[in-house]
C-alpha positions in Angstrom: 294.6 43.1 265.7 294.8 40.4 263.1 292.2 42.7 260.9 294.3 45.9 261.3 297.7 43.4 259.9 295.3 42.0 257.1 294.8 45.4 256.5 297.9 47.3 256.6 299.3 44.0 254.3 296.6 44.8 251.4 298.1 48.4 251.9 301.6 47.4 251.3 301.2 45.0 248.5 299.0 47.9 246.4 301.6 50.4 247.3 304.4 47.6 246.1 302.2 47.4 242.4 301.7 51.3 241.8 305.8 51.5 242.4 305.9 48.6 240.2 303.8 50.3 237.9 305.2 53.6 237.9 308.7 52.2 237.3 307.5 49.9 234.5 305.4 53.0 233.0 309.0 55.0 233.1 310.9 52.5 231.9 308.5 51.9 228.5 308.4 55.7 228.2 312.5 56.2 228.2 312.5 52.9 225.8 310.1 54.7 223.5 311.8 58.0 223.2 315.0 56.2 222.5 313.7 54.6 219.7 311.8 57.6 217.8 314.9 59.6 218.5 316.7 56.9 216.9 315.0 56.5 213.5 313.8 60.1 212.8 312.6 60.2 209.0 315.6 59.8 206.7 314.1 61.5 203.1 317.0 64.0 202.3 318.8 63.8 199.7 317.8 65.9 196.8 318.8 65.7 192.6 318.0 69.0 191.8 317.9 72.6 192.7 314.3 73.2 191.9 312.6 74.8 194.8 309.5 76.4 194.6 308.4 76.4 197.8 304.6 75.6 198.3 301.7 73.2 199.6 299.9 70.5 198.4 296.5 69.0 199.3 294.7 71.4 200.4 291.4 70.7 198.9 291.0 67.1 197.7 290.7 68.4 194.3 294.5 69.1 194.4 295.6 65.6 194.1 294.2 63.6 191.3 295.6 60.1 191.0 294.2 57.8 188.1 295.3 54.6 188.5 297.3 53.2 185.0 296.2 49.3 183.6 298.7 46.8 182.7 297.0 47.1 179.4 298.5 51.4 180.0 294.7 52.0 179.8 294.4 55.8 182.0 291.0 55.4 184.3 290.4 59.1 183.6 288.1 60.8 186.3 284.5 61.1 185.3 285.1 59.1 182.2 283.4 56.1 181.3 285.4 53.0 179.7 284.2 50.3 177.9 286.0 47.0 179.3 285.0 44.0 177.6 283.7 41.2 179.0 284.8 37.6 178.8 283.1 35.1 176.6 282.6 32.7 178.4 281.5 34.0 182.1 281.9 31.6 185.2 279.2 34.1 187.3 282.1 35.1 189.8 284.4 37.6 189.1 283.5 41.3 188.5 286.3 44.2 187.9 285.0 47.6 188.1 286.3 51.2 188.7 286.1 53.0 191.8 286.5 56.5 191.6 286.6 57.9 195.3 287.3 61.6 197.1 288.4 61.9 201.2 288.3 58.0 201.5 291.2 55.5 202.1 290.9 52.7 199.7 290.7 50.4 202.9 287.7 52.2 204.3 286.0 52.5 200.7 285.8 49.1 200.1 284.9 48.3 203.6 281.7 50.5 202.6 281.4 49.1 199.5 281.3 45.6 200.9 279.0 46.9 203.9 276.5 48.3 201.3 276.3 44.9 199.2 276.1 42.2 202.0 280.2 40.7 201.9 282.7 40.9 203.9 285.4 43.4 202.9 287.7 39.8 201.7 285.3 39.6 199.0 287.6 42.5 197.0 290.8 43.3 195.9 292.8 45.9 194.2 296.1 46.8 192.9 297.3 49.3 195.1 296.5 51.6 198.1 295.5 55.6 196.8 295.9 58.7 198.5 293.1 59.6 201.1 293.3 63.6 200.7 292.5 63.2 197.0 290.4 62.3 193.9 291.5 58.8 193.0 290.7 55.8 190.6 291.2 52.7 190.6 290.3 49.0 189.3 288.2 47.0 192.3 288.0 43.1 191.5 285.5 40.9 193.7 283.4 37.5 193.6 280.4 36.5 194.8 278.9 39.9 194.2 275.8 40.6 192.2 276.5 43.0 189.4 272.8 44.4 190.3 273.8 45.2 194.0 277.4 46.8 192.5 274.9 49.1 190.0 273.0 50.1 193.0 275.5 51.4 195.4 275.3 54.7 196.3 278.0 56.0 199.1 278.9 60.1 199.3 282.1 61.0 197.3 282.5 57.0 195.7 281.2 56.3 192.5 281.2 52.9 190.8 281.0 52.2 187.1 283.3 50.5 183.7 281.5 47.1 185.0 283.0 44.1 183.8 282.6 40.4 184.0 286.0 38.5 183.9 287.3 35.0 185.4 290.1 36.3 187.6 290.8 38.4 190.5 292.8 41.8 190.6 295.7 41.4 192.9 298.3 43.7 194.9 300.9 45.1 192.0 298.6 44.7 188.9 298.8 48.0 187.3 301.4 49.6 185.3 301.3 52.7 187.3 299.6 56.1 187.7 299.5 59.6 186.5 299.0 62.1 188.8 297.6 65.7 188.5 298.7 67.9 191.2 298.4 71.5 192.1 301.0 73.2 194.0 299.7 76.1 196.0 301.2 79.4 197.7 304.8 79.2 196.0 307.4 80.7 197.2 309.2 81.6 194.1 306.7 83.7 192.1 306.9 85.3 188.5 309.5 84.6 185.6 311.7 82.8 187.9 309.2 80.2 188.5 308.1 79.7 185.2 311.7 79.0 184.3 311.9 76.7 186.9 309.1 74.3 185.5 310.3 74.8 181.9 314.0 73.5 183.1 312.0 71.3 185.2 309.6 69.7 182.3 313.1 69.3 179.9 315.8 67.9 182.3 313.4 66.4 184.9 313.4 63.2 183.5 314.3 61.1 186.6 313.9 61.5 190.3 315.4 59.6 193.9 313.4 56.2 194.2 312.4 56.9 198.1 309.9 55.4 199.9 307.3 58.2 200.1 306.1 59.4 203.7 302.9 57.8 203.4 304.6 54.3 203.7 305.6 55.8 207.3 302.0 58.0 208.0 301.9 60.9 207.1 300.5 62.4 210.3 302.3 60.3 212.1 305.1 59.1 210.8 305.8 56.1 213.3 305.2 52.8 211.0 308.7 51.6 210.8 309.5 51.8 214.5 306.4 49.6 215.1 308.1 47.2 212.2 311.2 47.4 214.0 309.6 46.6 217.2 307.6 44.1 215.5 310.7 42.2 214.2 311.9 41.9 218.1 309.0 40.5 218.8 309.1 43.6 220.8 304.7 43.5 221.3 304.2 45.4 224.0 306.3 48.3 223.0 305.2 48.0 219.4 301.6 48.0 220.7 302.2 51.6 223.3 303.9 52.9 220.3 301.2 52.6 218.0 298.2 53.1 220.4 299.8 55.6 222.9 302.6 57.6 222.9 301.1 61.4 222.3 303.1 63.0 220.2 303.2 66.9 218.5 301.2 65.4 215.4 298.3 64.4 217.4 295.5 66.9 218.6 294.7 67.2 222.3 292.0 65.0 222.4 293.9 62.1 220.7 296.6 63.1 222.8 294.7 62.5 226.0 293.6 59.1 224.7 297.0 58.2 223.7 298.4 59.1 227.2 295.7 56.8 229.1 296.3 53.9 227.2 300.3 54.6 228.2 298.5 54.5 231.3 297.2 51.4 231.1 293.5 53.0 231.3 292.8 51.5 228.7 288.4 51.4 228.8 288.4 55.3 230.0 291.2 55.7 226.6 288.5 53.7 224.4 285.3 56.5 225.4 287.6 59.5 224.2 289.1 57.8 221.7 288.3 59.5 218.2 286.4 56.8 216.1 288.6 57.8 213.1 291.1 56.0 214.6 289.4 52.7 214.0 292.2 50.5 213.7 293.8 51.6 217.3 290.5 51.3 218.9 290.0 47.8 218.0 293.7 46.8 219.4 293.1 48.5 222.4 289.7 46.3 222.7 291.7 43.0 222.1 293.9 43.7 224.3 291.2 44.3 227.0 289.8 40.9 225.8 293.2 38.8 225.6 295.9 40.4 227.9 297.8 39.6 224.6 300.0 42.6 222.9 300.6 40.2 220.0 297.1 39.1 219.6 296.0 42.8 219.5 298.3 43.4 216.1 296.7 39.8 214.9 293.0 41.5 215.2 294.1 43.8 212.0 293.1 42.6 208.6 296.2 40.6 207.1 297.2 43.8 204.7 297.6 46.1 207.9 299.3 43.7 210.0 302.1 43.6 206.7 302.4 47.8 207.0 304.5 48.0 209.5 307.1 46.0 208.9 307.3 46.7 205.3 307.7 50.1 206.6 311.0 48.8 208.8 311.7 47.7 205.4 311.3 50.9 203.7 313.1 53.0 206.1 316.4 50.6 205.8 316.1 51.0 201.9 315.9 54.9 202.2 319.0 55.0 204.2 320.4 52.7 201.7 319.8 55.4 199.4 321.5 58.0 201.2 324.7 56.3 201.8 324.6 55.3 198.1 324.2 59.0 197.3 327.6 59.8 197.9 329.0 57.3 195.0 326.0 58.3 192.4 323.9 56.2 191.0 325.5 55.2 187.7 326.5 51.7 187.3 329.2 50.8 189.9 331.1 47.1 189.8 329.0 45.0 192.0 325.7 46.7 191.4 322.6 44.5 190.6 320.9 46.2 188.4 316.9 46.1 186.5 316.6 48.9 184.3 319.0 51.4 187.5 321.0 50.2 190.4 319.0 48.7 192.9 319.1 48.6 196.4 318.1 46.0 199.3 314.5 45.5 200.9 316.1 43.4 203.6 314.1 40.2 204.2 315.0 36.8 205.0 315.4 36.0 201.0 317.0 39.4 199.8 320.3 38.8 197.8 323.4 41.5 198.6 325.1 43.4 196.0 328.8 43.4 195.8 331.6 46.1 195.9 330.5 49.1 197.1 326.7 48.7 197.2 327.2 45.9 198.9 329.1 47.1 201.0 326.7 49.8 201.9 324.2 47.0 202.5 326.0 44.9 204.9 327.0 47.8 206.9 323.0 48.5 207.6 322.5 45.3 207.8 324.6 44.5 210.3 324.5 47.5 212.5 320.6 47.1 212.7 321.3 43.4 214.2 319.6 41.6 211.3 319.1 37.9 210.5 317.2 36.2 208.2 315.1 34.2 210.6 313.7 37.7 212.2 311.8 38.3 209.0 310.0 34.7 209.4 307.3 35.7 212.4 305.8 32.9 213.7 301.9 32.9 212.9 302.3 36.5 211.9 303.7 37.4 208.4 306.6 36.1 206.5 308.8 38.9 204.5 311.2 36.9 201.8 312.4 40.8 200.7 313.4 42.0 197.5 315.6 45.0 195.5 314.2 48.4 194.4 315.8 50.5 192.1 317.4 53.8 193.6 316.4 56.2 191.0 313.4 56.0 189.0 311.8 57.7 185.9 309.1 60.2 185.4 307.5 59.6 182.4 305.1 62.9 180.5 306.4 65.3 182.9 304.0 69.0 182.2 303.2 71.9 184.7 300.3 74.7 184.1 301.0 78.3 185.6 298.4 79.8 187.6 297.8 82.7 189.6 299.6 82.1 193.2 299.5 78.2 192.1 301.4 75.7 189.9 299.7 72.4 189.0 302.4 69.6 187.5 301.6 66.8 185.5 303.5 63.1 184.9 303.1 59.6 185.3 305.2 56.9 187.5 304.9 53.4 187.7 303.7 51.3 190.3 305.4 51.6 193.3 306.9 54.9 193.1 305.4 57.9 195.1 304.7 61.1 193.5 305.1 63.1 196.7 309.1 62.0 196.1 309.0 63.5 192.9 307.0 66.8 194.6 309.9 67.1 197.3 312.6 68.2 195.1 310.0 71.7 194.6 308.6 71.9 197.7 311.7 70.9 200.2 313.9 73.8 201.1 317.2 72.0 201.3 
């Protein structure tokens, strides 16, 4: 009797934490939704009437991005430059060129670093480049043998424009890039596009200063929820959001992957999980080792665990730009202004605008529940914040006609996205 009691209690108390689980599972699920129904992707507000219609990136080859010096020195693809070195060499630093196709910058200098014997810390760059593209770039490191730099040899990823300096290259130094891009299967065909791209190459001269998509993924635009979630302190949803939660963007393997982890299967999600998807793979395995949502973010390299709240921050500064739309953006009393307007990247340092910008400002700020102190996350990232200008300049601005295709050419400077430039052709409003 006391065995069948023992027995019918075990019973009870699993049947009590599958409820438990199944309402906790629901509960995440409805949170979830609420929020990606709440921040859809807010890039639509448009300059010009320019439509073309078309697609970009379908062959690498389409998107050439050559990364511009400080010096305004163009790292031309396949061309080989001749930096000087410095007199008097401490035997640490090497710059060199990285000239990459189908790789993140991330993943190539992981490589890189897995080829000559350091760990990918050993690097640094100026800014991230396209993926679905032929890119350049400047690569600083230290500690590196130039002979082991020579001798790398990884497919698509050449190396070369060696040269031995005494400092390192940092996030943000570059003057910008210029981008050669070819617009495929237009819409608008014949004379009318061709006097499109001539208006375009004479009046085009400056373009909506939006955070591109790629700041929010461009196959799955989600980044700024996580952010959002992030500054909450909101881990475990931040964490399902980011390593669950199938959505339409996903394929139906990922999408099986992604619904065990909601799950909470998390080792049968890690043996179907596509290896491409590196960075979720090794969250999901820290969490199996900790039990810790935050600690899984805090397994991502330092620059990663940054993206998502700067992607929060992005979002709030696009929407900035669409209530600012309605007013223009010539010079209004109250405006801080650079060379434009500018608007606020909220963070716990970021100084409002007056009059009407400012006004705009507070209103987000303020309906989004912000405080300083939220951008300060303890043993996590700190984000002081900053102002962007709203509209921006393209600089060189050129197209080539082609049979069934378009290719454009221009320069931006750092920090400005190309496909926000691209959108006023290829967006039907």
């Amino acid at each position: 009797m006391h065995f069948i009691k023992l027995k019918r209690r075990e019973e009870n108390i699993k049947n009590l934490k599958e409820k438990s689980k199944k309402f906790r599972l629901k509960f995440r699920d409805k949170e979830l939704k609420n929020y990606l129904k709440e921040y859809p992707l807010n890039l639509n507000r448009y300059l010009t009437n320019y439509y073309t219609g078309g697609i970009i990136k379908k062959y690498p080859e389409d998107f050439i991005v050559e990364e511009v010096t400080p010096e305004k020195i163009i790292l031309e693809v396949g061309k080989n430059i001749e930096f000087k070195d410095v007199e008097n060499w401490k035997g640490n630093f090497i710059h060199f060129t990285l000239e990459k196709k189908n790789w993140t910058t991330l993943d190539a200098i992981r490589e890189i670093a897995k080829k000559v014997g350091v760990k990918r810390k050993h690097f640094g760059f100026a800014g991230n480049k396209d993926k679905v593209a032929i890119t350049t770039q400047r690569v600083g490191c230290f500690n590196v043998p130039l002979d082991k730099l020579k001798n790398v040899r990884i497919k698509n990823i050449v190396l070369r424009d060696f040269q031995k300096v005494n400092k390192k290259i940092k996030l943000g130094d570059l003057w910008g890039n210029r981008f050669t891009i070819r617009v495929r299967e237009p819409k608008i065909l014949g004379e009318e596009l061709k006097n499109i791209l001539e208006d375009a190459k004479n009046n085009y001269t400056h373009y909506i200063n939006y955070y591109g998509i790629q700041r929010f993924g461009e196959k799955r635009p989600i980044t700024h929820i996580v952010g959002r979630l992030i500054l909450e302190r909101n881990w475990e949803l931040a964490f399902y959001l980011y390593c669950g939660t199938p959505l339409s963007y996903d394929d139906e393997k990922t999408k099986l992957a992604r619904k065990l982890v909601d799950e909470e299967e998390f080792k049968e999600a890690l043996k179907i999980y596509p290896r491409v998807f590196l960075y979720e793979r090794r969250m999901i395995q820290a969490y199996l080792e900790s039990g810790d949502y935050k600690k899984a973010f805090k397994i991502l390299p330092p620059y990663l665990r940054c993206m998502f709240v700067n992607a929060y921050q992005s979002y709030l500064f696009n929407e900035i730009i669409n209530k600012r739309y309605e007013y223009g953006f010539n010079k209004l009393e109250g405006d801080i202004v650079y060379k434009y307007p500018t608007g606020a990247v909220f963070g716990y340092k970021v100084k409002f605008a007056s009059g009407i910008q400012g006004e705009i400002e507070k209103e987000i700020w303020e309906s989004e529940n912000l405080e300083r102190e939220k951008f300060k996350i303890e043993d996590f990232g700190s984000f002081q914040g900053d102002r962007r200008e709203m509209i921006q300049k393209i600089y060189n601005f050129d197209y080539i006609l082609y049979n069934n295709s378009y290719v454009v050419k221009f320069c931006l400077r750092k920090g400005c996205y190309a496909t926000t430039v691209l959108r006023e052709f290829l967006n039907e409003r």
